[in-house]
VOTOR-552952 format. One record per atom (N, C-alpha, C, CB): residue number from 1; residue in one letter; atom name; x, y, z. Coordinates in steps of 0.001 Angstrom, whole numbers, plus 500000, padded with zeros to 6 digits. Glycine has a CB too. Layout:
! VOTOR-552952
+-----+---+----+--------+--------+--------+
|   k | r |  a |     c1 |     c2 |     c3 |
+-----+---+----+--------+--------+--------+
| NUM | A | CA |      X |      Y |      Z |
...
+-----+---+----+--------+--------+--------+
***
This chain:
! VOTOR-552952
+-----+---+----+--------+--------+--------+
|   k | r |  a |     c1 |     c2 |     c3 |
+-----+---+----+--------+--------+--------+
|   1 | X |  N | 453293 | 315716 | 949235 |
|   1 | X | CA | 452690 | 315691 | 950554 |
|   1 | X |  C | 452332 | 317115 | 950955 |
|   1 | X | CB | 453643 | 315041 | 951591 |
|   2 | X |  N | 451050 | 317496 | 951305 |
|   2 | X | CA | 450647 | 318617 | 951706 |
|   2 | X |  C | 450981 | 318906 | 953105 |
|   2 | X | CB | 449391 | 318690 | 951462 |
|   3 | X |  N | 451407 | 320035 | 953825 |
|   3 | X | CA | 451477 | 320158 | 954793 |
|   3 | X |  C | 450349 | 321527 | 955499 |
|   3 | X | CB | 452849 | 320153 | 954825 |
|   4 | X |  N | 449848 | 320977 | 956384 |
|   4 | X | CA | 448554 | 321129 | 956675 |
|   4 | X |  C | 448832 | 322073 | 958164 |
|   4 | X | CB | 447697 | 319536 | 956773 |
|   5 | X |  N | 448342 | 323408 | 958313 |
|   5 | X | CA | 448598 | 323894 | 959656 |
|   5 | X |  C | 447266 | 324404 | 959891 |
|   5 | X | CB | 449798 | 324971 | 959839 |
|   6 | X |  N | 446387 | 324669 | 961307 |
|   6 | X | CA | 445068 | 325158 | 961430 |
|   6 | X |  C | 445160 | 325499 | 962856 |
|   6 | X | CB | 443886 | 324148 | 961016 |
|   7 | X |  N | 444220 | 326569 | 963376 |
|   7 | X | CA | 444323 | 326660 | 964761 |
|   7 | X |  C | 442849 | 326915 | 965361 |
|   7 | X | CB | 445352 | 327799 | 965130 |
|   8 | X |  N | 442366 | 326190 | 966362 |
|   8 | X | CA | 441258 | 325997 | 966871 |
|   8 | X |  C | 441092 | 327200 | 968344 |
|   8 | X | CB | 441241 | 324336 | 967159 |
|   9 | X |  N | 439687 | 327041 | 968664 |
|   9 | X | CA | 440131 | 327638 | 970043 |
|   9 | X |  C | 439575 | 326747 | 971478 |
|   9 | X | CB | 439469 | 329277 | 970088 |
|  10 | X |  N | 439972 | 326079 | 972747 |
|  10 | X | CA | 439623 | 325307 | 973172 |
|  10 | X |  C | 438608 | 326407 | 974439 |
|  10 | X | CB | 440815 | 324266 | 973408 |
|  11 | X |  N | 437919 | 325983 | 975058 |
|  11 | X | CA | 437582 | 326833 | 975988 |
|  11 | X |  C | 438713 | 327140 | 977380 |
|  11 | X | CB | 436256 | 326262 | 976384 |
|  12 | X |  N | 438933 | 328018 | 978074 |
|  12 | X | CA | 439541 | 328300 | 978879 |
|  12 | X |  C | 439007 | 326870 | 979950 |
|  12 | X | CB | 439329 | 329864 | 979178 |
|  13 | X |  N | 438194 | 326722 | 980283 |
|  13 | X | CA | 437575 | 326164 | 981574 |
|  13 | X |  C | 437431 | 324503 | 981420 |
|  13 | X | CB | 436000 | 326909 | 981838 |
|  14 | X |  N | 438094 | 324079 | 980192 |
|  14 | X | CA | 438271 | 322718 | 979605 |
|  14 | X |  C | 439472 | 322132 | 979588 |
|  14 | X | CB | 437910 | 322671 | 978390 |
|  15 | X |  N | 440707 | 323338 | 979932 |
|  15 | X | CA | 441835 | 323115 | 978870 |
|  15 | X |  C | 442596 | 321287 | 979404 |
|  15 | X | CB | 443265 | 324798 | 979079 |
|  16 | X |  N | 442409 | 321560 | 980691 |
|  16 | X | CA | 442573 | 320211 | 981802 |
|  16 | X |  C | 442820 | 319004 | 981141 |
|  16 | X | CB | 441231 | 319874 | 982712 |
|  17 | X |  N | 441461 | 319351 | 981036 |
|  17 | X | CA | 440059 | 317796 | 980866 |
|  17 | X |  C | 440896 | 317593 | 979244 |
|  17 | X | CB | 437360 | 318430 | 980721 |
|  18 | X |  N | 440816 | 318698 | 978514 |
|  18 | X | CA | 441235 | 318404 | 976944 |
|  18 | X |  C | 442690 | 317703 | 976994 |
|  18 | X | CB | 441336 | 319960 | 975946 |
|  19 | X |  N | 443892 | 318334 | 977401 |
|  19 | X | CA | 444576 | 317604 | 977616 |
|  19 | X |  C | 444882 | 316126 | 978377 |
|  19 | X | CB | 444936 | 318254 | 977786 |
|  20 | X |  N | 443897 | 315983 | 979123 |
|  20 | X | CA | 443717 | 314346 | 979558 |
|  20 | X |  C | 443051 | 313739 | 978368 |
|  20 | X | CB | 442686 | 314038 | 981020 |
|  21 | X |  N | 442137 | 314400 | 977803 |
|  21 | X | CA | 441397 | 312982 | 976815 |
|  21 | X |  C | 442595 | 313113 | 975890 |
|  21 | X | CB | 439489 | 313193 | 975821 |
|  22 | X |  N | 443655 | 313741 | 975534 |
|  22 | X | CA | 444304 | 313397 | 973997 |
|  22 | X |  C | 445373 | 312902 | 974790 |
|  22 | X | CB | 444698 | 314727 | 972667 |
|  23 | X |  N | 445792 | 312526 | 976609 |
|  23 | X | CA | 446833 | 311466 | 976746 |
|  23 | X |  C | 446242 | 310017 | 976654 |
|  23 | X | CB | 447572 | 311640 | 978117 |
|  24 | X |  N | 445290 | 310143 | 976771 |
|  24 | X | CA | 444409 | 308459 | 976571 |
|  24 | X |  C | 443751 | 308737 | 974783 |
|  24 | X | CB | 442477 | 308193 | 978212 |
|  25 | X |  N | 444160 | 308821 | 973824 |
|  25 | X | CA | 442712 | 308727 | 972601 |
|  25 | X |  C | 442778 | 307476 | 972250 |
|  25 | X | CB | 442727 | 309694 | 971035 |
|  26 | X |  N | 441642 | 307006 | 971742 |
|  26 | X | CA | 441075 | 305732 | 971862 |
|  26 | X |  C | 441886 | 305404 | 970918 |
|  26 | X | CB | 439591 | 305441 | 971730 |
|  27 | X |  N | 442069 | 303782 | 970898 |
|  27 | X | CA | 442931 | 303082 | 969593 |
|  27 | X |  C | 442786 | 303222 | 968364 |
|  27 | X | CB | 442891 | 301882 | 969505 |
|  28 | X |  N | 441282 | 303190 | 968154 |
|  28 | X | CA | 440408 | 302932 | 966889 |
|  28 | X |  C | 440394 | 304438 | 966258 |
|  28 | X | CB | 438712 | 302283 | 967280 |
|  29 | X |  N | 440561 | 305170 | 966947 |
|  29 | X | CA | 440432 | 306786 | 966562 |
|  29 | X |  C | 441948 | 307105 | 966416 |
|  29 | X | CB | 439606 | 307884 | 967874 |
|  30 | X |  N | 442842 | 306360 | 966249 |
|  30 | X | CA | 444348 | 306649 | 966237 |
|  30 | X |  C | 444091 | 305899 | 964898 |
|  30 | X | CB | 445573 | 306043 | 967568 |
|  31 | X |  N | 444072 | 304609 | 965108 |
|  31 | X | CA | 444399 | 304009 | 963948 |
|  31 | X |  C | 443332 | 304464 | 962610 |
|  31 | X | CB | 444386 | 302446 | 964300 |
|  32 | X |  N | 442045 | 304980 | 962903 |
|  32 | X | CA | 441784 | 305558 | 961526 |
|  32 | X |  C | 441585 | 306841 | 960922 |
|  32 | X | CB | 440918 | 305124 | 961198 |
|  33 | X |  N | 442589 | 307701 | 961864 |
|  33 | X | CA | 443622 | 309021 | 961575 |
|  33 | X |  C | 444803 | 308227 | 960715 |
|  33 | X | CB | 444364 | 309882 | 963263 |
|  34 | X |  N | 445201 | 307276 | 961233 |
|  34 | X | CA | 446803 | 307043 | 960242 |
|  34 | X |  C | 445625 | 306209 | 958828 |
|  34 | X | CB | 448641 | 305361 | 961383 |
|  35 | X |  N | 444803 | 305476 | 958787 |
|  35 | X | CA | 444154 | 304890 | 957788 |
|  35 | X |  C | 444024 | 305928 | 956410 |
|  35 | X | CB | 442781 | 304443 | 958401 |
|  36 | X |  N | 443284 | 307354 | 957639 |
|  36 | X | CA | 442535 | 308094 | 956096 |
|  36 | X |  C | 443405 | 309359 | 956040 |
|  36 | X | CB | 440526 | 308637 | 956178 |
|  37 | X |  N | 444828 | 309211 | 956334 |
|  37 | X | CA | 445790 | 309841 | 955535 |
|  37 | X |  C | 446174 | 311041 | 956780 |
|  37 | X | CB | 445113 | 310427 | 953876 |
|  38 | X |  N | 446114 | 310997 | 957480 |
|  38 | X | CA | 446668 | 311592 | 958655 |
|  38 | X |  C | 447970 | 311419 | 959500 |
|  38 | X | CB | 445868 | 311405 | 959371 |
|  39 | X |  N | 449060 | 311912 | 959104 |
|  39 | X | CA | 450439 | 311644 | 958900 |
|  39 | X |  C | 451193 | 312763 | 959794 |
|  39 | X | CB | 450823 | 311695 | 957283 |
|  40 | X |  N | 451522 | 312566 | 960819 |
|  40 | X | CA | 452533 | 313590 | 961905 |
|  40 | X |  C | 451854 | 314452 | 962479 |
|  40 | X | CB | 453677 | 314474 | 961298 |
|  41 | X |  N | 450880 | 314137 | 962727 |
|  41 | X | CA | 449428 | 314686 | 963371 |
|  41 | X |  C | 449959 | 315267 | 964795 |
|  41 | X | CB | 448078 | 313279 | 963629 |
|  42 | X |  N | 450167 | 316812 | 965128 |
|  42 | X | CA | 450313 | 317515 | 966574 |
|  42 | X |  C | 449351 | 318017 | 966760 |
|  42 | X | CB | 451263 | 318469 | 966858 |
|  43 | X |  N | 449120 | 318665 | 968024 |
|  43 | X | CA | 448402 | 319540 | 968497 |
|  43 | X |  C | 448994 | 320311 | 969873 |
|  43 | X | CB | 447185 | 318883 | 968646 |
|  44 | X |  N | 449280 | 321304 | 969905 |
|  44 | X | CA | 450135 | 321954 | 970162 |
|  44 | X |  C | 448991 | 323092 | 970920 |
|  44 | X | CB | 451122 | 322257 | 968900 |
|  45 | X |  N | 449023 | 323182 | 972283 |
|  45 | X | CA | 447734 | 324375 | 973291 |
|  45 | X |  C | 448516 | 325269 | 974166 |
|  45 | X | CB | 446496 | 323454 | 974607 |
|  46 | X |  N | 447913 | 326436 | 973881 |
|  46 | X | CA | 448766 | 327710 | 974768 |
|  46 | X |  C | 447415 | 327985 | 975737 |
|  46 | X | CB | 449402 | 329466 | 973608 |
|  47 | X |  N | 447778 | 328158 | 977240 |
|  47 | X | CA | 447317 | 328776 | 978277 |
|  47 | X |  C | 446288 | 329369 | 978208 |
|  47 | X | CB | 447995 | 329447 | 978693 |
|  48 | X |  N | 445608 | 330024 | 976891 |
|  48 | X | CA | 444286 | 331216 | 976383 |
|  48 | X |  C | 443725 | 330641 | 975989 |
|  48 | X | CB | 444282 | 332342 | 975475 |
|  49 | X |  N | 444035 | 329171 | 975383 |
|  49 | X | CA | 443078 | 328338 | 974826 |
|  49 | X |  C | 443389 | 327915 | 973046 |
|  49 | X | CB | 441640 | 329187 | 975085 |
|  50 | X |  N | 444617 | 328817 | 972768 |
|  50 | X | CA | 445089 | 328917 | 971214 |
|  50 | X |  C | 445332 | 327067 | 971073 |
|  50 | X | CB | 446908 | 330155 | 970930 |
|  51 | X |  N | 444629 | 326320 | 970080 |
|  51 | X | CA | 444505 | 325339 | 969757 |
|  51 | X |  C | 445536 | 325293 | 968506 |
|  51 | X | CB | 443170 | 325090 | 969657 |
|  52 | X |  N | 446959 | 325229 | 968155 |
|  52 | X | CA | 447670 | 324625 | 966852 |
|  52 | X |  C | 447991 | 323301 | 966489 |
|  52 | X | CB | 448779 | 325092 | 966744 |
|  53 | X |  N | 447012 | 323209 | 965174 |
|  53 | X | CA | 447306 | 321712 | 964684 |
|  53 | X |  C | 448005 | 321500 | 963535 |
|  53 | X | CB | 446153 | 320978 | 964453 |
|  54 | X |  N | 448894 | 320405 | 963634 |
|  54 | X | CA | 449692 | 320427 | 962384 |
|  54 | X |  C | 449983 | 318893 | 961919 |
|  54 | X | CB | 451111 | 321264 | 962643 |
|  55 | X |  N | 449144 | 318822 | 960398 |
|  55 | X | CA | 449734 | 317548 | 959860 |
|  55 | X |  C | 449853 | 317485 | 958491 |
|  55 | X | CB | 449009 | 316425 | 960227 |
|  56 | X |  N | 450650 | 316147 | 957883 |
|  56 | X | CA | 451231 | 315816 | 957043 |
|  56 | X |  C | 449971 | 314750 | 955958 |
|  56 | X | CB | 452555 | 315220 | 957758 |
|  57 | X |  N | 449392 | 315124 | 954778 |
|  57 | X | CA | 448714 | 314281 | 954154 |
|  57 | X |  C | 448985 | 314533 | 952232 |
|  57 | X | CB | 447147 | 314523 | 954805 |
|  58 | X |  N | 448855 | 313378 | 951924 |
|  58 | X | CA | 448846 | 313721 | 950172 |
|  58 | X |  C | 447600 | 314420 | 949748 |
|  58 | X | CB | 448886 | 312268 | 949161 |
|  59 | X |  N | 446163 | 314593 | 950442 |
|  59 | X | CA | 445208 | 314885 | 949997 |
|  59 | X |  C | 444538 | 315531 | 951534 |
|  59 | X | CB | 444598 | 313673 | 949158 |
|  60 | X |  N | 444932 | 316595 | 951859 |
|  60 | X | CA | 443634 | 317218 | 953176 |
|  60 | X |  C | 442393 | 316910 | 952705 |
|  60 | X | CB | 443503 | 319048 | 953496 |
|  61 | X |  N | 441716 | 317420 | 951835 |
|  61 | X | CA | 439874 | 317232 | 951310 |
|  61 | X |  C | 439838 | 316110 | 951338 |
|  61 | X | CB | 439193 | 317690 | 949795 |
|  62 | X |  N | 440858 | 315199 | 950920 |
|  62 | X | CA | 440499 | 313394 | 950692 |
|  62 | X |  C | 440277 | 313093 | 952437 |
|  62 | X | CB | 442290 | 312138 | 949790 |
|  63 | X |  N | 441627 | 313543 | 953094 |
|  63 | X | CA | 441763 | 312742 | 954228 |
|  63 | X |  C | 440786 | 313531 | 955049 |
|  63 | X | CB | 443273 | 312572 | 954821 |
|  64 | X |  N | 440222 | 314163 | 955060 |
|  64 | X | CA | 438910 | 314961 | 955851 |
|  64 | X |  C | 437863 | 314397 | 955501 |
|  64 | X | CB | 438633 | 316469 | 955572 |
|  65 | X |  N | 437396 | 314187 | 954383 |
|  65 | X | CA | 436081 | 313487 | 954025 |
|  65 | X |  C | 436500 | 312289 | 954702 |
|  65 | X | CB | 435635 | 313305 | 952367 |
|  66 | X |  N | 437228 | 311147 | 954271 |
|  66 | X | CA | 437531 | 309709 | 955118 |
|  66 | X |  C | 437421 | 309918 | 955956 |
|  66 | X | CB | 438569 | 308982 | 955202 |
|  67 | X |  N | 437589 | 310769 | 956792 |
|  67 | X | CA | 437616 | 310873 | 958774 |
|  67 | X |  C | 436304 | 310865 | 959033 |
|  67 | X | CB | 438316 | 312457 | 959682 |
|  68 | X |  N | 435934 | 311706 | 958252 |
|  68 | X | CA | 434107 | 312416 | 958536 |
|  68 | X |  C | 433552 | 311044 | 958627 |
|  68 | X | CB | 433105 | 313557 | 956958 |
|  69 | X |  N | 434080 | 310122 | 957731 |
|  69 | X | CA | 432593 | 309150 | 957046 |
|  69 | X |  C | 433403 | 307883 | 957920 |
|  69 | X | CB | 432310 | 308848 | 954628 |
|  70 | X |  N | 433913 | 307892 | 959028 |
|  70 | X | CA | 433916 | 307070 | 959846 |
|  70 | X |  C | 433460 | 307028 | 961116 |
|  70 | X | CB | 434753 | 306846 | 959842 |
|  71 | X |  N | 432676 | 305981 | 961472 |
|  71 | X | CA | 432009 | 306338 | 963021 |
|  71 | X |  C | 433053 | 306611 | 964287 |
|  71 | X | CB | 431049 | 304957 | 963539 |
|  72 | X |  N | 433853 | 306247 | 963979 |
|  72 | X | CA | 434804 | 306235 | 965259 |
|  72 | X |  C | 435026 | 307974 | 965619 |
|  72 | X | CB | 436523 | 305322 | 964827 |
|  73 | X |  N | 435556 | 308551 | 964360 |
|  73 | X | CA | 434969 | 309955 | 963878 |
|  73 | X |  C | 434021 | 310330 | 964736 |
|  73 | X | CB | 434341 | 309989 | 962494 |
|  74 | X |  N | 432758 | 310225 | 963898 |
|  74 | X | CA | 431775 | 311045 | 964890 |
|  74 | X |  C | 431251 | 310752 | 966222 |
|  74 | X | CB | 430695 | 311209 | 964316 |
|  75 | X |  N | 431666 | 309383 | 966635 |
|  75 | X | CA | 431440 | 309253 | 968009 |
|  75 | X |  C | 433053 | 310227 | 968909 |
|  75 | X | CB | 431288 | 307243 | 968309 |
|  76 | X |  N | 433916 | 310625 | 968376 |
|  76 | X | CA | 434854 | 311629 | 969118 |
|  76 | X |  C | 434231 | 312923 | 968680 |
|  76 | X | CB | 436539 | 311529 | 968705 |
|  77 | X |  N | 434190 | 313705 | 967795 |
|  77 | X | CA | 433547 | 314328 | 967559 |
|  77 | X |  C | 432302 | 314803 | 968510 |
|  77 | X | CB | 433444 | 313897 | 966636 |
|  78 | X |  N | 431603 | 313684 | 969106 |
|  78 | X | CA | 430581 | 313806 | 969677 |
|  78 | X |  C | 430995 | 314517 | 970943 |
|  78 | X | CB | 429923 | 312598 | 969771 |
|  79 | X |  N | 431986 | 313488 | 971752 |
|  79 | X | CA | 431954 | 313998 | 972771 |
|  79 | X |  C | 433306 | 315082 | 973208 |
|  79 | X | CB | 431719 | 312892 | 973535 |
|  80 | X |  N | 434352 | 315589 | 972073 |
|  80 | X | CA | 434952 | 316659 | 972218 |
|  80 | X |  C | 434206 | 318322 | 971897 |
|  80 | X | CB | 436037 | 316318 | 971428 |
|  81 | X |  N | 432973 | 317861 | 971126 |
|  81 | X | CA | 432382 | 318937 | 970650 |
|  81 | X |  C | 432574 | 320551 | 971966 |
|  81 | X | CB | 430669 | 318274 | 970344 |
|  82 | X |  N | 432073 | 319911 | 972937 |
|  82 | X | CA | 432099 | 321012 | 974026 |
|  82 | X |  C | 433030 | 321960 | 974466 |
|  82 | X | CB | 431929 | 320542 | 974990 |
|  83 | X |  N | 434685 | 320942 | 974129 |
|  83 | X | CA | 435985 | 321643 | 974360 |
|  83 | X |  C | 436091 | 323017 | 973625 |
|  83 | X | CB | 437151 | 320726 | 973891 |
|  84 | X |  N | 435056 | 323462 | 972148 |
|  84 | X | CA | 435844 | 324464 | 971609 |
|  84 | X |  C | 434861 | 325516 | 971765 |
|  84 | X | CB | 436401 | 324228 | 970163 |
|  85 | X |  N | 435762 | 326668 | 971721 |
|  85 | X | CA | 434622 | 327595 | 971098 |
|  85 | X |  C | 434096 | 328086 | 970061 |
|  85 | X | CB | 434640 | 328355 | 971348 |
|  86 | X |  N | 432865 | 328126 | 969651 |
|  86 | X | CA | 432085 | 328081 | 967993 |
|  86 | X |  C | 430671 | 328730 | 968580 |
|  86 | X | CB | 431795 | 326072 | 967066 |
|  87 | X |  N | 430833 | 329913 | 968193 |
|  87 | X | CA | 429455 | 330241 | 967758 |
|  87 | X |  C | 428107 | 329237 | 967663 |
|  87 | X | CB | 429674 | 330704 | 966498 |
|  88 | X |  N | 428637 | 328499 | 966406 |
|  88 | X | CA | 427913 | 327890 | 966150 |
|  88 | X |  C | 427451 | 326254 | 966381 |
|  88 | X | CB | 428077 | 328262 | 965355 |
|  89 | X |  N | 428534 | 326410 | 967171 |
|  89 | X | CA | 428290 | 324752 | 967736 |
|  89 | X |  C | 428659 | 323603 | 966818 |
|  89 | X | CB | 426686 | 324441 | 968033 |
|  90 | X |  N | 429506 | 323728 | 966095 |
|  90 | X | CA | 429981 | 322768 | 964694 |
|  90 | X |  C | 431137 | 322113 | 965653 |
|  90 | X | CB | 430696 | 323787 | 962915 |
|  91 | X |  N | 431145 | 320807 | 965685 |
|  91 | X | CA | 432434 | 320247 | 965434 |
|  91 | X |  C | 433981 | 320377 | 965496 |
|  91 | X | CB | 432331 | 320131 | 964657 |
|  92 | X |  N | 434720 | 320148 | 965890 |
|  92 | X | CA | 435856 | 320536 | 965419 |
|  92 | X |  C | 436554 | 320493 | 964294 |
|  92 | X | CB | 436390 | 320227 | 965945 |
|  93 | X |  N | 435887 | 319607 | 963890 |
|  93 | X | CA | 436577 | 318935 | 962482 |
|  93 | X |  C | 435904 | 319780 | 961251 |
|  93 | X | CB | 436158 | 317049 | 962272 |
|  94 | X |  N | 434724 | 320413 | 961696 |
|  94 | X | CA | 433997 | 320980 | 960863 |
|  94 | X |  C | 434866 | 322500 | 960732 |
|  94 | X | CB | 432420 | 320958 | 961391 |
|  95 | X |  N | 435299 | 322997 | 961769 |
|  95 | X | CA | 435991 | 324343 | 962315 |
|  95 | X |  C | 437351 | 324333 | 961459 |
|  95 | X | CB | 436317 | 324335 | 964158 |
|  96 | X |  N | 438145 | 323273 | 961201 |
|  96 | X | CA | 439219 | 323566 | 960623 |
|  96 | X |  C | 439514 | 324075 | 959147 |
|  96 | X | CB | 439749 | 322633 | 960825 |
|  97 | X |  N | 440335 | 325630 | 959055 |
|  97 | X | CA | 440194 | 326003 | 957967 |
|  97 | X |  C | 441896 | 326187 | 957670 |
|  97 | X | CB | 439143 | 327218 | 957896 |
|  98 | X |  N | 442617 | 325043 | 956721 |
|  98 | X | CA | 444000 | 325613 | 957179 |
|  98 | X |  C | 444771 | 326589 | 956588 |
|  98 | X | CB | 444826 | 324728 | 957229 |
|  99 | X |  N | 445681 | 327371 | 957083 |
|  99 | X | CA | 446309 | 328281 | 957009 |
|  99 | X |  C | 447118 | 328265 | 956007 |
|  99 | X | CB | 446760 | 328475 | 957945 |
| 100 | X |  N | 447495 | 329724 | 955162 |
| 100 | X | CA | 448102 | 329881 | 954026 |
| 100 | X |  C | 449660 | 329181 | 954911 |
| 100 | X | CB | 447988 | 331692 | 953291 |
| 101 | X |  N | 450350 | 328640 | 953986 |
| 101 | X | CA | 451797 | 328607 | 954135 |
| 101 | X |  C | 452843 | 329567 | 953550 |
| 101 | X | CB | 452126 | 327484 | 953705 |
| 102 | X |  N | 453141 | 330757 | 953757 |
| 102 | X | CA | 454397 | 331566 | 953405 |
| 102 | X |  C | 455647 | 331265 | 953176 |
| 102 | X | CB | 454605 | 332277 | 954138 |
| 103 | X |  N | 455938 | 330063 | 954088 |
| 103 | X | CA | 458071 | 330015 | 953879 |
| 103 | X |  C | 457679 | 328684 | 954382 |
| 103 | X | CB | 459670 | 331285 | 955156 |
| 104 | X |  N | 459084 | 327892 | 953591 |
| 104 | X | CA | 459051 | 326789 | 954224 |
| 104 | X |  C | 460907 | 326778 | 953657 |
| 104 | X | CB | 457661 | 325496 | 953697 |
| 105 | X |  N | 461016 | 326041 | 954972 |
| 105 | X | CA | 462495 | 325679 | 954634 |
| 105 | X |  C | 462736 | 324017 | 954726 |
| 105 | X | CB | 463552 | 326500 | 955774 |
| 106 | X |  N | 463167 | 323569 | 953668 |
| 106 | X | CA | 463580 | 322161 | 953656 |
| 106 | X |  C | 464520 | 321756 | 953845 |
| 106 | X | CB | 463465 | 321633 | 952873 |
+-----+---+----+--------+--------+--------+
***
């Protein structure tokens, strides 16, 4: 099982609103996070906007492509797009690059 850590950045002037849409996320967008291998899935937001996500999968590239290639996917996608900040206007899902792991204690 890979363990997966990444950190996003949300906009300051969203952080609210972001935390209300992830106390309601839709069913269908829960259930096909646990489908395409998305396992102890946090997200974890500091005050500046520091976005930490952390989850559990046998395959990140597997379970990232499956997410992508589901509509439920890009219709969230669609409308969280605004929460982050990107240059370039990509996605969130597109933004995640995860982090080396150094120590782990079991």
């Amino acid at each position: 099982m890979q363990r997966i850590c990444f950190v996003l950045r949300v906009r300051k002037d969203r952080l609210e609103e972001y935390r209300a849409r992830h106390r309601e996320v839709w069913p269908e967008m829960l259930a096909a996070l646990r489908e395409t291998g998305w396992h102890n899935y946090s997200l974890f937001l500091r005050e500046d906007g520091l976005l930490v996500g952390y989850l559990e999968t046998p395959d990140f590239d597997e379970a990232l492509k499956e997410m992508a290639a589901t509509e439920v996917n890009a219709r969230w996608q669609n409308e969280m797009r605004d929460f982050f900040e990107d240059a370039e206007g990509r996605p969130a899902d597109r933004q995640i690059a995860p982090l080396e792991q150094v120590f782990f204690l079991a």
